[in-house]
N, C-alpha and C positions, 0 to 999 in steps of 0.2 A: 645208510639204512632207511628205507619209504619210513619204516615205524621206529623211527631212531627217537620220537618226543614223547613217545607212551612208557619209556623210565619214568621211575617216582620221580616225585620232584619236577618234573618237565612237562610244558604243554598245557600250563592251568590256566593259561590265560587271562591272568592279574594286568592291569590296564593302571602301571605304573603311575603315571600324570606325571611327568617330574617338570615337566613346565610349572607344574604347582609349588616345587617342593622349597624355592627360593622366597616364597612370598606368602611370611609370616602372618599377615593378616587376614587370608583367604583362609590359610589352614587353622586358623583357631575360628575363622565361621564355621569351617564343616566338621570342627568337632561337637559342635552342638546335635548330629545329628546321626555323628561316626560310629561307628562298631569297634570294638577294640579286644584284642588279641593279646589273653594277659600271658606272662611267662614268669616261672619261678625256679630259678636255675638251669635255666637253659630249658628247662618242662612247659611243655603247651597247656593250656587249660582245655580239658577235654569231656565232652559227655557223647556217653557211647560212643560212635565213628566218626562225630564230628568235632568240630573245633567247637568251643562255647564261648563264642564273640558277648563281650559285655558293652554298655552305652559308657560312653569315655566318665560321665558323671554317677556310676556306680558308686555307693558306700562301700566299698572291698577298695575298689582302685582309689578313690578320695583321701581314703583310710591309711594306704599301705604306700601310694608312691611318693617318694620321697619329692625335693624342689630339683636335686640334681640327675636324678634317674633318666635314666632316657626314655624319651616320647620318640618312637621312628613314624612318619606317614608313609603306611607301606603301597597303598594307590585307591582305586576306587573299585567299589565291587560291582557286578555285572552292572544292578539297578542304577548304578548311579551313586551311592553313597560311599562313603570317605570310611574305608580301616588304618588303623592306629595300632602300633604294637608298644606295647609300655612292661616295663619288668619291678616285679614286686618281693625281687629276694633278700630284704632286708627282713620279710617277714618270717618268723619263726613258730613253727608248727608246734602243739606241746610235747609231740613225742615223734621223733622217723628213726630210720636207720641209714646212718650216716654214713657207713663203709656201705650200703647199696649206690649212692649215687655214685661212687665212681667204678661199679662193677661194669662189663663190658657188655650186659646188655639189663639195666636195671628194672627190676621188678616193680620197687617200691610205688606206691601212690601215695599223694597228698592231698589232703581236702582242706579247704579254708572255712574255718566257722560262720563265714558272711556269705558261703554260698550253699546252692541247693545239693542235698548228698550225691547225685549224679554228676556232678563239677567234680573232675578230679586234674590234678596236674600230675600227668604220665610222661614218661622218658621217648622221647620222639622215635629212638629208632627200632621201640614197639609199636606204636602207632603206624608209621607212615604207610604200610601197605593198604591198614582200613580208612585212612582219609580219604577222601575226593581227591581229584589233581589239584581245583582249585585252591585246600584247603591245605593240602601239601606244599604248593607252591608259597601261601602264606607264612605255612609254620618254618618252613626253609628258612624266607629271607628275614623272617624276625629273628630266628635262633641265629642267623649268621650275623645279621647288622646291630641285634643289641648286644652279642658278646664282642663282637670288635671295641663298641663303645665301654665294655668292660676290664678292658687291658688298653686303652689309649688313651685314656686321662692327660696324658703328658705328649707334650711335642716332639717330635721324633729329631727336631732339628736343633735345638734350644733349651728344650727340657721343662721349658715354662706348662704352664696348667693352660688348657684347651679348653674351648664352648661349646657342647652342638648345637648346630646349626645348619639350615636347609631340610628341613624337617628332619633331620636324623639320620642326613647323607652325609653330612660332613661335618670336621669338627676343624673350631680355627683357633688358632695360639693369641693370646693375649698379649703376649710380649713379641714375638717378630710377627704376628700375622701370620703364618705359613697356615696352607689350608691343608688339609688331609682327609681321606678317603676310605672308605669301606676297603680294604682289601681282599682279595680272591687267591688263592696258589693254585698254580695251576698242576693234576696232577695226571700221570699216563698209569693207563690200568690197561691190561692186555691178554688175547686171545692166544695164546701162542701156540700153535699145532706142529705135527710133525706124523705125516698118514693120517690115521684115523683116533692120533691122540691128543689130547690138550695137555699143559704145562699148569702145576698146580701148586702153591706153595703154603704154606702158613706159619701164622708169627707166635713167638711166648705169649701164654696167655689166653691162648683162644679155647673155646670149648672142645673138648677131645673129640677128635675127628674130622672137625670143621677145618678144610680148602678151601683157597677161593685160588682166583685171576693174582698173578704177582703184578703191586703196581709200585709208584714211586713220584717224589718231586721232578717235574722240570725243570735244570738249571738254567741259571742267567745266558743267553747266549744259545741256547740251544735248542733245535726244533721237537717235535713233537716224535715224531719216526727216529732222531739221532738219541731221547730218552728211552724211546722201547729198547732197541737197542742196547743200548749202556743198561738200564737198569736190569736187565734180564741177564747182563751176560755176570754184571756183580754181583746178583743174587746166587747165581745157579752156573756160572760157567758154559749158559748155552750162547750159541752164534745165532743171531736171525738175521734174514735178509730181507724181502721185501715187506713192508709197513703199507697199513690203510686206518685211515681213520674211521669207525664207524659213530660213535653217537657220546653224547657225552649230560653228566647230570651235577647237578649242583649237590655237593653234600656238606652240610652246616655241621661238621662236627670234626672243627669247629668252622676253619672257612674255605674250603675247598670247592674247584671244579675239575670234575673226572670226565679224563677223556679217555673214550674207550676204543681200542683197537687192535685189530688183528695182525701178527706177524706170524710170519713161517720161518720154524727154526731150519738150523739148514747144520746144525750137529744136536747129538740126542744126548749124551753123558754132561751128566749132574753130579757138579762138584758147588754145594753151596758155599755160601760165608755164614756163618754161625754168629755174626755180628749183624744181619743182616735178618734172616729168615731161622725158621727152628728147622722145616724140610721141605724138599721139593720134590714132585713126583711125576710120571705122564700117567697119563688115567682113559686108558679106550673108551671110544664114543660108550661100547655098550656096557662099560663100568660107571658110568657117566649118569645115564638113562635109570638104571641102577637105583642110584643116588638118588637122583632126583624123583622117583617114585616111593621112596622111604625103604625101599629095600635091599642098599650095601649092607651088609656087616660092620662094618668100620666105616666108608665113606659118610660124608656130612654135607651137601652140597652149600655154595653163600649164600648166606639168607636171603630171603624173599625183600623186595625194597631195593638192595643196592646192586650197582648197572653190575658186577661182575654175574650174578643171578639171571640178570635181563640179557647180557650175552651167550652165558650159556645156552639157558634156554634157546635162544634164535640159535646158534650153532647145531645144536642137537634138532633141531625143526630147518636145518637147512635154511634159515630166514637171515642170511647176513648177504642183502644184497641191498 
C-alpha cells in the first residue's frame, strides 16, 4: 500500500541512535538535557493530545522511580535532544478504580500530586488517535520495551536474575551471561472478501456490536500467507486462496507487530470454533459504509487507531493498492 505508514503507530520518525545505546557514559551526558516519557502502568503521561515529556531531574520522577525500575533510551527527538522512557508504577494514587484498568477500553485517569492538573496518565488505546505520529511512535515503543522489562526479571535460560543494559535494549543474566531482548510476536490480521463482502469476527468480551478483521499469532515455522490461511479457516471454516500483504503496525498491548493483509476466500459457509471466536459474519461493502458512518443498527465498525479500522477504510475507498 503507497499509504501503508500513515497507521498509528507508524511513520513517526523517531531517530532511534542505537549506535548510542551501548555506551553508558554518553547516555547518562544526554540525560542532563533529555525529555522523559513517564508511564504508570502501562498509561502515558498526557496533557491534552500530547505527550507531557518531563526533564529526567524532575521532583515526580526523582521521587517515584525506584533504583531497579527501568530507564529505556528510546532515541533523539527531531532537535537533536535525548528522550528517555522511565516507569513509576510503584506509585500509588490515594484513590482509582481498579477493576477499570483492566477494562477493554479504560476510562479511568490518574493525576499525580507533583504535577500540574492538566498531566494526566490515560490508557493509551484512548489516546493514540489524538497523538502526533511522533508522539505515538514514542508512546508504542516505551509501552512495549518497559513492559517486556516487567515480565523478564529472570533469564529465560538459567533462571538467574538479569541487569538492564544497553540503555534498555537488553537485559543480561548475572549467572551465565546470556543476553536477551526486547521481544516482538509477530501477528496476521486480515481482509478477507468474497464479491463485494468482508469476513468479520469478534471475540467474548467485546463491546456489543463491535467486528473487527479476524487476526491471530504466527507460528514457528510458518509464513505470513500459510497464517491467513490457517487462522481463518480455524476460526470460521473459511478456505482462502490467494494472500498479499498490505501494511503492518506495531501494537504495544502488549508486544505485538500486526501484519495486515488481504485474502480472498474461495468458500463462503461459516462454521466457527467457539474456543476461538464468539461469531463470524460477511458484511457487504454497503453495510460496511453503514458502519462506518455511525449509521448500522447493530454494526460497530474497529475502532479508530488500530490497522483493522485503517484497512477497512482503504478497502471501502478502493485505496489497497
Amino acid at each position: 500500500m503507497k499509504n501503508a505508514e500513515q497507521v498509528t503507530f507508524g511513520g513517526g520518525g523517531l531517530d532511534r541512535a542505537a549506535h548510542l545505546r551501548a555506551d553508558a557514559a554518553a547516555l547518562d551526558a544526554l540525560k542532563a538535557q533529555a525529555q522523559t516519557l513517564v508511564l504508570w502502568r502501562g498509561k502515558p503521561l498526557i496533557t491534552g493530545d500530547a505527550l507531557a515529556l518531563l526533564p529526567m531531574d524532575h521532583p515526580v520522577i526523582r521521587a517515584e522511580l525506584g533504583a531497579a525500575d527501568p530507564v529505556v533510551f528510546l532515541g533523539l527527538m527531531p532537535e537533536g535532544r535525548a528522550v528517555f522512557a522511565v516507569d513509576i508504577s510503584t506509585w500509588e494514587p490515594e484513590s482509582y478504580d481498579a477493576e477499570a484498568l483492566g477494562l477493554f477500553l479504560d476510562p479511568s485517569e490518574q493525576r499525580h500530586p507533583g504535577l500540574p492538573e492538566t498531566h494526566i496518565f490515560a490508557e493509551l488505546r484512548r489516546m493514540m488517535t489524538h497523538l502526533s505520529p511522533f508522539d505515538a511512535e514514542l508512546a508504542a515503543t516505551a509501552k512495549a520495551v518497559v513492559g517486556w522489562h516487567q515480565t523478564h526479571g529472570h533469564c529465560a535460560r538459567c533462571g538467574g536474575e538479569s541487569d538492564i543494559t544497553h540503555g534498555g535494549w537488553q537485559r543480561s543474566c548475572r549467572a551465565c551471561r546470556a543476553h536477551h531482548f526486547p521481544r516482538t510476536d509477530p501477528v496476521v490480521i486480515m481482509l478477507i472478501t468474497h464479491g463485494a463482502s468482508v469476513l468479520m469476527g469478534r471475540s467474548p468480551g467485546w463491546p456489543e456490536g463491535m467486528y473487527s478483521l479476524l487476526a491471530g499469532f504466527v507460528e514457528p515455522g510458518e509464513t505470513l500467507e500459510a497464517a491467513v490461511r490457517r487462522e481463518v479457516f480455524e476460526e470460521t471454516g473459511i478456505r482462502v486462496g490467494a494472500v498479499e500483504y498490505l501494511a503492518s503496525q506495531p501494537w504495544p498491548f502488549p508486544a505485538s507487530l500486526m501484519f495486515g493483509a488481504r485474502g480472498e476466500a474461495v468458500t463462503r459457509d461459516i462454521t466457527i470454533d467457539p474456543s476461538e471466536i464468539e461469531d463470524a459474519i460477511w458484511v457487504p461493502r454497503s453495510e460496511m459504509m453503514e458502519a462506518f458512518a455511525g449509521r448500522h443498527p447493530i454494526l460497530k465498525p474497529a475502532r479508530r487507531g488500530a490497522i483493522a479500522h485503517f484497512l477497512i477504510r482503504n478497502w471501502l475507498a478502493d485505496r489497497l493498492d
